[in-house]
N, C-alpha and C positions, 0 to 999 in steps of 0.2 A: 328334198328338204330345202327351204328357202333359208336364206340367209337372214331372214328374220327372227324363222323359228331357231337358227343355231344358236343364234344371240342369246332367244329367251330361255333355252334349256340351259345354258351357261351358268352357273353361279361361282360365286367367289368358293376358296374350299374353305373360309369360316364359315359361310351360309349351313354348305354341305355337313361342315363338323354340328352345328349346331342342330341344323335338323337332324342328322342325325341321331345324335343322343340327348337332344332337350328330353325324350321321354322318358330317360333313364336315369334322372339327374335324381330325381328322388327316392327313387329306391338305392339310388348310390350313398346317398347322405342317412337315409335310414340302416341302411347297414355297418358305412362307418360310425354312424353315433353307436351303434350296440358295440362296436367294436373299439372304439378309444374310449366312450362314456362323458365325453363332455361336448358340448356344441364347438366350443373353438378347435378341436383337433379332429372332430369329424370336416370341417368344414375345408382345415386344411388339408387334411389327407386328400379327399374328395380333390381340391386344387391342385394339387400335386399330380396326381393322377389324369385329369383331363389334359394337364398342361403337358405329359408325357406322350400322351396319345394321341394329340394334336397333327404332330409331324407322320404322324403315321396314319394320316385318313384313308388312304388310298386301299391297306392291308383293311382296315376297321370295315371297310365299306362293305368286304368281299366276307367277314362272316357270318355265316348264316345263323346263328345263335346267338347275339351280340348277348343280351342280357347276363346270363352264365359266364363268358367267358368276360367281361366288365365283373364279375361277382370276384371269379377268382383273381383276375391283374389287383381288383383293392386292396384282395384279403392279403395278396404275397407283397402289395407294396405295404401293407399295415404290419406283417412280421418282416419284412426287412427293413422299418425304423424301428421294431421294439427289438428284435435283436443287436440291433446297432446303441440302443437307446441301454441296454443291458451293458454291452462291453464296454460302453463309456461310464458306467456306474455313473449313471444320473442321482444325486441328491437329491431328494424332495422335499422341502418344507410344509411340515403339518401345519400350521397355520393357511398357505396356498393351498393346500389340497382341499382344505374343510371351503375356504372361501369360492373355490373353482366348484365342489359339489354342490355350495348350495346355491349357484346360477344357475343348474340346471336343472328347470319343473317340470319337464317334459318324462311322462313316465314309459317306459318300455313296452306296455301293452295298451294303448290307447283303448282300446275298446271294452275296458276292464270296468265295471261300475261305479267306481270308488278309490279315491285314492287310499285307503288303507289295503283292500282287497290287490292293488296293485301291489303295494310296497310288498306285502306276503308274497306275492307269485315272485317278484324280483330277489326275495330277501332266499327262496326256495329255489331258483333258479342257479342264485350266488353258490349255493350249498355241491351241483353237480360240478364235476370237472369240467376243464375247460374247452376240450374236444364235443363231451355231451351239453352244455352250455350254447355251443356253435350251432349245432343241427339242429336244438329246438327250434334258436331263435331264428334261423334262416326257414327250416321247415314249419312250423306251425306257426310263428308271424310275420313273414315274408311271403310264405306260401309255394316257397320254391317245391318242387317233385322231387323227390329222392334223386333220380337220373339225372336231374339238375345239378345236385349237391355233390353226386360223385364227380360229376364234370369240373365242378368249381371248386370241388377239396381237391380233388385227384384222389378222393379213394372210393375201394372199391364197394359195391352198391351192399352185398351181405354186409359187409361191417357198419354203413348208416342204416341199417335195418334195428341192427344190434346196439348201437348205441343210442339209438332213437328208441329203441324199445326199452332199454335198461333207463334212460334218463325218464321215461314218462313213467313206469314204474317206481323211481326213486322220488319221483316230483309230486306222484301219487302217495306214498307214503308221509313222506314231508308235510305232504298241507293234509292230509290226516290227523294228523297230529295237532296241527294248528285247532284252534277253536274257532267255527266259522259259524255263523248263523246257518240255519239248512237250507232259507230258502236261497243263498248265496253258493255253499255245496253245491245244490244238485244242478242250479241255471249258469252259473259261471268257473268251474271248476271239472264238468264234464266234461271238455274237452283234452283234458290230459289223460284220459282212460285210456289205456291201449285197446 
């Protein structure tokens, strides 16, 4: 190897960090937005995060699954500020809250027809607990694989089976209930069928 080519395979480790994970940057931010629900705290978590695993390029470089395990470091740094965000009994101002909601137009199922047909699947999703909330929105609009999600919850793959079956069940009953035009039923609502 000549000393030219050492040169040029050299990069600085921002370059490295950045190539690295520029391709992950978005489905980082889409999952912290499902997961704080506003643009300015998806945006920070997400910073908070990169800025953690910066120092640590070298461990980043060597995993062979980066996606997954990027899914879980968010998810665990996103419950260790709402746990911490809890013991501190945060105050909130309803006034701030309605104003913070209504900046954000961005709907949770992008690929939903309509925004009202959206608000429904949101308003029916709000309804499942929080655990079956998690795995749809990771599994059916993220698209992560079940063996993904056990990775990145750390739990085991029976139990996302189980709550993934019970939530699209309950999600199915729920927008049953809704009054929906049929031809909106059967072309955008099929996919929550188990």
């Amino acid at each position: 190897m000549s000393i030219i080519n050492l040169f040029r395979n050299r990069t600085k480790p921002a370059d490295r960090f950045e190539r690295l994970l520029r391709p992950h940057i978005d489905p980082m931010y889409r999952f912290a937005f499902r997961l704080c629900g506003s643009r300015d705290d998806a945006e920070e978590l997400v910073q908070s995060f990169l800025t953690r695993l910066y120092p640590k390029l070298e461990k980043i470089e060597m995993i062979e699954k980066l996606s997954p395990w990027l899914c879980r470091g968010l998810y665990n740094l996103y419950v260790d500020g709402y746990r911490r965000q809890q013991r501190e009994n945060s105050i909130f101002d309803a006034n701030e809250m309605i104003d913070e909601a209504s900046d954000d137009t961005d709907t949770t199922f992008v690929g939903a027809s309509n925004v009202e047909l959206s608000s429904r699947i949101e308003s029916a999703l709000e309804k499942l607990n929080p655990n079956q909330q998690l795995v749809v929105l990771l599994h059916d609009s993220e698209g992560y694989t079940l063996d993904e999600l056990s990775e990145i919850l750390q739990v085991p793959l029976g139990t996302l089976k189980s709550r993934l079956n019970r939530a699209h069940t309950r999600l199915k009953k729920i927008l049953s209930t809704e009054p929906f035009d049929d031809s909106v039923r059967v072309t955008d609502i099929e996919r929550y069928n188990p």
